[in-house]
C-alpha positions in Angstrom: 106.8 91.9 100.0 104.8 91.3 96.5 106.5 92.7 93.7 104.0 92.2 91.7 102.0 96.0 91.2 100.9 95.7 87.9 97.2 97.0 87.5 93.9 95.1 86.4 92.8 95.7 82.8 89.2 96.0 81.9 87.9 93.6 79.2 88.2 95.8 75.6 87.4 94.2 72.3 90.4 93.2 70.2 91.4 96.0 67.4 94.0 95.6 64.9 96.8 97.6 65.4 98.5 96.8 62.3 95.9 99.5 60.6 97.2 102.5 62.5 101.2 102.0 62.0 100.4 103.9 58.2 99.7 107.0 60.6 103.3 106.8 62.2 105.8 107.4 58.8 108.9 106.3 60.5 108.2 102.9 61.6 108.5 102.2 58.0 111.6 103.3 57.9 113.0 102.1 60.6 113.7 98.5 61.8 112.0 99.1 65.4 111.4 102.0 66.9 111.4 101.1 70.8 112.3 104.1 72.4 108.9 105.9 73.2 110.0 106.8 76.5 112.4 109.0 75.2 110.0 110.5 72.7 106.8 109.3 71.4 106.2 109.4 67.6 103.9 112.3 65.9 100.5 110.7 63.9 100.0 112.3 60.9 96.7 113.3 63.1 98.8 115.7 65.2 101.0 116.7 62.5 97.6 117.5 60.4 96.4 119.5 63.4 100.1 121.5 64.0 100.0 122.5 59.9 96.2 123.7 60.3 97.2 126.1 63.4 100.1 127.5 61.3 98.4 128.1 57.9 95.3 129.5 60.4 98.3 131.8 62.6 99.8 132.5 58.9 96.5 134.1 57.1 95.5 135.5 60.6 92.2 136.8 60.1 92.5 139.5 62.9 88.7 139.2 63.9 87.0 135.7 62.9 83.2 136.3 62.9 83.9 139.6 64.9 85.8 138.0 67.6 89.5 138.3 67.6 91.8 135.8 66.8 92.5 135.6 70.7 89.3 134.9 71.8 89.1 132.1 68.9 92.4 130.3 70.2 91.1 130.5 74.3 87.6 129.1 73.7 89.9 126.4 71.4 91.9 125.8 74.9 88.9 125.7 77.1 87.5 122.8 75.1 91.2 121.3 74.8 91.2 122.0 78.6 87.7 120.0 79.3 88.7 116.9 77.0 92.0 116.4 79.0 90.3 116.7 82.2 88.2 113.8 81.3 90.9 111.6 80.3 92.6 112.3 83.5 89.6 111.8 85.9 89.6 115.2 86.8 87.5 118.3 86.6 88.5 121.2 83.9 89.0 123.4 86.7 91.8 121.7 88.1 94.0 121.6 84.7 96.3 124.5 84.4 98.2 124.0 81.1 102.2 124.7 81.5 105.2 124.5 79.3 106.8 121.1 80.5 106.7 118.6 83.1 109.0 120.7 85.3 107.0 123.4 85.2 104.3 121.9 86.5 106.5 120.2 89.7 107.9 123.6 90.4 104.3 125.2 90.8 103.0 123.0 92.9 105.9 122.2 95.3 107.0 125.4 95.7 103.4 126.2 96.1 103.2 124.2 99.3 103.5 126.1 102.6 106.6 124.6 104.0 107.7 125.4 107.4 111.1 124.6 109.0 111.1 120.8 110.4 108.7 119.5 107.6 110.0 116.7 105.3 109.2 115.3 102.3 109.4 111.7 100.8 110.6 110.3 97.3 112.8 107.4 96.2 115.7 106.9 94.3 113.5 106.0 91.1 112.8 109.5 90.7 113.6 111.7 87.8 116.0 114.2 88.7 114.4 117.2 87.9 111.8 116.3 91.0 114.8 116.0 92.9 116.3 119.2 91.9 113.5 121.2 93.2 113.0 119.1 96.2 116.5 119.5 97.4 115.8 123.5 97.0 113.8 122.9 99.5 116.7 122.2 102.1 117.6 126.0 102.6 113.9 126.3 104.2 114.6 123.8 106.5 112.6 120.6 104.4 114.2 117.7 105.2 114.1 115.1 102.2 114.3 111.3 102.7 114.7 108.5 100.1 113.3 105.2 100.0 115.4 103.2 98.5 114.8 100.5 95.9 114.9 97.2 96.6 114.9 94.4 93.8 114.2 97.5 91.6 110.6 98.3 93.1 110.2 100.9 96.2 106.7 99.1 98.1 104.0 101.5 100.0 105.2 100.1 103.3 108.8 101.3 102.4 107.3 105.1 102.6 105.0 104.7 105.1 108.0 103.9 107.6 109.9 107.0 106.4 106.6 109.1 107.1 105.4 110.8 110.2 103.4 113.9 111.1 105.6 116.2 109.5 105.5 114.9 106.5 103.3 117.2 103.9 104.0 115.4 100.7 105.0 112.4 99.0 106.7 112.8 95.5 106.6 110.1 93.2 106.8 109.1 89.2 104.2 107.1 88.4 106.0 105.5 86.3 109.7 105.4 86.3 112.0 106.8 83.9 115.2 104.6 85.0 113.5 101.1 84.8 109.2 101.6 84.2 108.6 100.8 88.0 104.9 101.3 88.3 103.7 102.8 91.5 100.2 102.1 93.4 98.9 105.3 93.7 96.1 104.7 95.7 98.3 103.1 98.5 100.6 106.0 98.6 97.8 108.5 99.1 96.4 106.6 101.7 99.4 106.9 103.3 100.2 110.5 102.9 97.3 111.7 103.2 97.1 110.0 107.2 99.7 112.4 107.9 97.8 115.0 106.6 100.3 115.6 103.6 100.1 115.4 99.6 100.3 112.9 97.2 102.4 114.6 94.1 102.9 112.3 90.6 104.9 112.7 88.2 103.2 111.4 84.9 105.3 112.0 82.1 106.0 108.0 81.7 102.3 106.9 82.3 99.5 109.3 80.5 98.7 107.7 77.3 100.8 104.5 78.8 98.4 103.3 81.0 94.5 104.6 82.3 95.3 107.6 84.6 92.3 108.6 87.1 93.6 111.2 89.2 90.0 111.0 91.7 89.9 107.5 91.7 93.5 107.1 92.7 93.4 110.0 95.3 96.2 112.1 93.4 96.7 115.6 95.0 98.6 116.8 92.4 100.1 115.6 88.7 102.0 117.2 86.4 103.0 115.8 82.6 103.6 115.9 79.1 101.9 115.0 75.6 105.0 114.2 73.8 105.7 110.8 74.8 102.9 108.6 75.1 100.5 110.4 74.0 102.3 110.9 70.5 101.5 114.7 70.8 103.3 117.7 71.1 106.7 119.5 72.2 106.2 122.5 74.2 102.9 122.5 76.3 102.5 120.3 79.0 99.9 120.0 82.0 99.3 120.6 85.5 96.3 118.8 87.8 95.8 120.4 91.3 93.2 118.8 93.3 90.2 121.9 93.3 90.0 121.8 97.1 93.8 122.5 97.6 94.0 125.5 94.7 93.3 128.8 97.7 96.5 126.6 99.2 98.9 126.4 96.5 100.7 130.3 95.7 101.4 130.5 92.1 105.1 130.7 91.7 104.6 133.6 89.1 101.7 136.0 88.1 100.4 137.3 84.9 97.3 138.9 83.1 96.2 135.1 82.7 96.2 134.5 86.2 94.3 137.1 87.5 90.1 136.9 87.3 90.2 140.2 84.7 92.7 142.1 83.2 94.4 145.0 85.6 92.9 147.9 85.6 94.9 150.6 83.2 92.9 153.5 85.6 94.1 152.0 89.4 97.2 149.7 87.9 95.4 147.6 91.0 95.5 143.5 90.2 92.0 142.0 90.6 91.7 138.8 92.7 93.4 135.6 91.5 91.2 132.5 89.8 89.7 130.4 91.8 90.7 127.2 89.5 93.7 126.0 88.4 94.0 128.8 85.8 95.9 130.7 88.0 99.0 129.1 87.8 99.0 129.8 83.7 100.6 133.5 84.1 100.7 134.2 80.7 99.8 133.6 76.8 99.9 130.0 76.2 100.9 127.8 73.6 97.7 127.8 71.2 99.5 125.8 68.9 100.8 123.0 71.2 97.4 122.5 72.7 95.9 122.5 69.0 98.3 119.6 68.6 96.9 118.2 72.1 93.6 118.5 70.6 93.9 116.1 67.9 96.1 113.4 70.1 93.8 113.3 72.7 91.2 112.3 69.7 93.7 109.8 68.8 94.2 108.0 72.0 90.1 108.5 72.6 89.5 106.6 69.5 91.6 103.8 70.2 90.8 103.7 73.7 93.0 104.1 76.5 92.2 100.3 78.0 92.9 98.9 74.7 96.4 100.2 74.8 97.6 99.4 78.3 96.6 96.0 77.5 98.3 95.9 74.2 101.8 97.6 75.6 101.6 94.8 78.5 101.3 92.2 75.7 104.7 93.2 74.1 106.2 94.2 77.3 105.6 90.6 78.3 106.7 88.8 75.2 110.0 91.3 75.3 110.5 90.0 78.6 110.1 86.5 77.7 112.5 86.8 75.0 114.8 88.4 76.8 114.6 86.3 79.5 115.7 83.3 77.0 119.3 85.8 76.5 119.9 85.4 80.2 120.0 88.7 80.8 119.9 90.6 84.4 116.4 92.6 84.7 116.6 96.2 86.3 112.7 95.9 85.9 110.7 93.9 88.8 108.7 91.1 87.4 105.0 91.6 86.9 105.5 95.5 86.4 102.4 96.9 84.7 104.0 99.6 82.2 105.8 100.0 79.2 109.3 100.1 79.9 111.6 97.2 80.4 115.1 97.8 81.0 118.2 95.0 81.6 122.1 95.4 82.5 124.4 95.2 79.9 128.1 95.2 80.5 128.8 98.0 77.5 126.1 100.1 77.5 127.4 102.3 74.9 128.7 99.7 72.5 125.4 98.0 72.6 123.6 101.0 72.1 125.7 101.9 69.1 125.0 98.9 67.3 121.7 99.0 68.0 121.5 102.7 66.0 123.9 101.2 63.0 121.0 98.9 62.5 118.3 100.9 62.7 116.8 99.7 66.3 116.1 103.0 68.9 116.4 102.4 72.2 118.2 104.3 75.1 121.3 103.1 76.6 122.3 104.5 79.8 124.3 103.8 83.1 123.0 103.4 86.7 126.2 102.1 88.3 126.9 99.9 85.8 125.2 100.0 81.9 121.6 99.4 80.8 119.4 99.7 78.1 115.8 100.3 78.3 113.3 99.5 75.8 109.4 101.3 75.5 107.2 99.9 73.1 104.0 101.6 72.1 101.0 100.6 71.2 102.1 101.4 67.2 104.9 98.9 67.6 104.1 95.2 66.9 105.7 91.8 67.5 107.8 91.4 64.8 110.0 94.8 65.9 110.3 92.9 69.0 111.9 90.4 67.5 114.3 92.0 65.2 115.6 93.3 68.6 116.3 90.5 70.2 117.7 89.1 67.1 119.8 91.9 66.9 121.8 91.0 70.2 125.7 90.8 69.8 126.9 87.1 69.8 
């Protein structure tokens, strides 16, 4: 079986990415900030954009132009709502916008229409929280099966023998948390959706990573977060649903937001649900995170999404190559297209605390035995590479 599943790169034009590290304060502070994985760094852009919601929230001019403030901060998500849609591939009325990642994998597996006998596949590079809610599912009679990794990479073929006509969904990250393992999503869908199931992705470690399409790479459903990769905000994430599948998927909760009008005070009867993926937003969102979504989304947009996959595979593969040089044991398969790297250590915890004394943010961790991973950005440069691998204990 090819390892190898890291994804073509269209042609961009070089850019300097030395001009936009001013717009990220704490890489000047720091020796190397390498840990986007954990959490992305805030632009000055998005901080900008956070500060102009507050002073607007603080003044609150009740009715701007004789519309309330409301109405100003919805039509502000709508557009918000349309720009993400079109950096995922998708259409506006499949983005439902959530609190977190979780929310968004709760909605729409608990949204599925299980019945006893069904099962569901995932691997062992998942992140737990997908596992949590799949392993609810057991009370109803899901069975859940694991494909497990092999030379740190779980293949197509490897869920496809672990699938049958009972299977109604395939859950995936599309990129891994533990070790940056980059799934082909197209493959999987193809093989899911034979069996007549769904194709569910778990983005958190890939949008603003790497180009997402969500129709060209036949996702059913996705669900992330701005706050990593996308150097955005805490507290608002996203949900896609495929527009066909929404009069499938029950919303796990109901509100005044969900519902196509506001309940009647005179009947206290609920009108019919949306028909788009609004329906799974129950309630008053967070206008403020998605003003901070605004003006990342702008960020990435102006720098071009293409331009920085290619630029985190360039220092993903000179990290490699470096490390390669230390001997070290890769949890990563070779050729992985994303930005995570991580290697075996044999004190995870001792390394990781040296790294902090000097001023180097990574994340240390164990997965049987101890590990570090390491997620450069495209803000990071060649030089904080180095001072990490010259940082190595003796």
């Amino acid at each position: 079986m090819d390892q190898s599943n890291a994804q073509a790169v269209e042609h961009v034009e070089p850019f300097d990415f030395e001009t936009i590290r001013e717009d990220f304060p704490p890489l000047a502070r720091l020796r190397a900030y390498l840990n986007t994985a954990f959490t992305g760094l805030m632009s000055r852009q998005v901080k900008a954009a956070h500060e102009a919601f507050l002073e607007e929230r603080f003044q609150f001019d009740p009715m701007p132009l004789g519309r309330t403030i409301l109405d100003v901060w919805i039509e502000r998500t709508e557009q918000v709502r349309a720009k993400l849609a079109t950096f995922l591939g998708a259409s506006d009325r499949e983005i439902a916008f959530t609190l977190c990642t979780g929310c968004g994998s709760n909605i729409a597996l608990n949204g599925i229409d299980w019945q006893r006998g069904d099962n569901v596949v995932t691997d062992d590079l998942e992140y737990p929280t997908d596992l949590h809610v799949l392993n609810a599912l057991k009370k109803q009679g899901v069975e859940v099966r694991i494909a497990r990794s092999e030379g740190e990479a779980v293949f197509p073929e490897q869920f496809d023998a672990l699938a049958d006509e009972r299977t109604r969904a395939i859950v995936v990250s599309h990129v891994s948390y533990l070790n940056g393992y980059r799934h082909d999503l197209a493959q999987l869908a193809d093989i899911v959706h034979g069996y007549g199931g769904y194709l569910f992705v778990d983005a958190s470690q890939s949008v603003g990573s790497v180009k997402v399409n969500v129709t060209e790479e036949k996702v059913d459903f996705l669900t992330g977060i701005p706050y990593k990769w996308l150097a955005g905000p805490n507290g608002v994430g996203f949900l896609y649903v495929r527009e066909a599948l929404i009069p499938r998927i029950v919303p796990d909760r109901l509100g005044w937001a969900s519902i196509d009008g506001f309940k009647s005070l005179e009947t206290l009867e609920s009108n019919p649900l949306l028909e788009t993926a609004r329906r799974y937003e129950y309630g008053t969102l967070s206008f403020e995170g998605i003003h901070g979504l605004d003006a990342a989304l702008d960020y990435v947009n102006r720098v071009g999404i293409e331009r920085i996959e290619r630029r985190n595979l360039q220092l993903i593969a000179l990290l490699r190559a470096r490390l390669r040089e230390r001997g070290v044991k890769f949890l990563t398969p070779p050729d992985n297209g994303s930005s995570i790297l991580s290697f075996f250590v044999d004190d995870a915890d001792a390394f990781g605390a040296r790294m902090r004394e000097l001023g180097i943010c990574i994340t240390a961790r164990y997965r049987n035995e101890g590990y570090i991973r390491v997620s450069p950005h495209f803000y990071n440069n060649e030089e904080e590479i180095e001072a990490f691998i010259q940082a190595f204990p003796n």
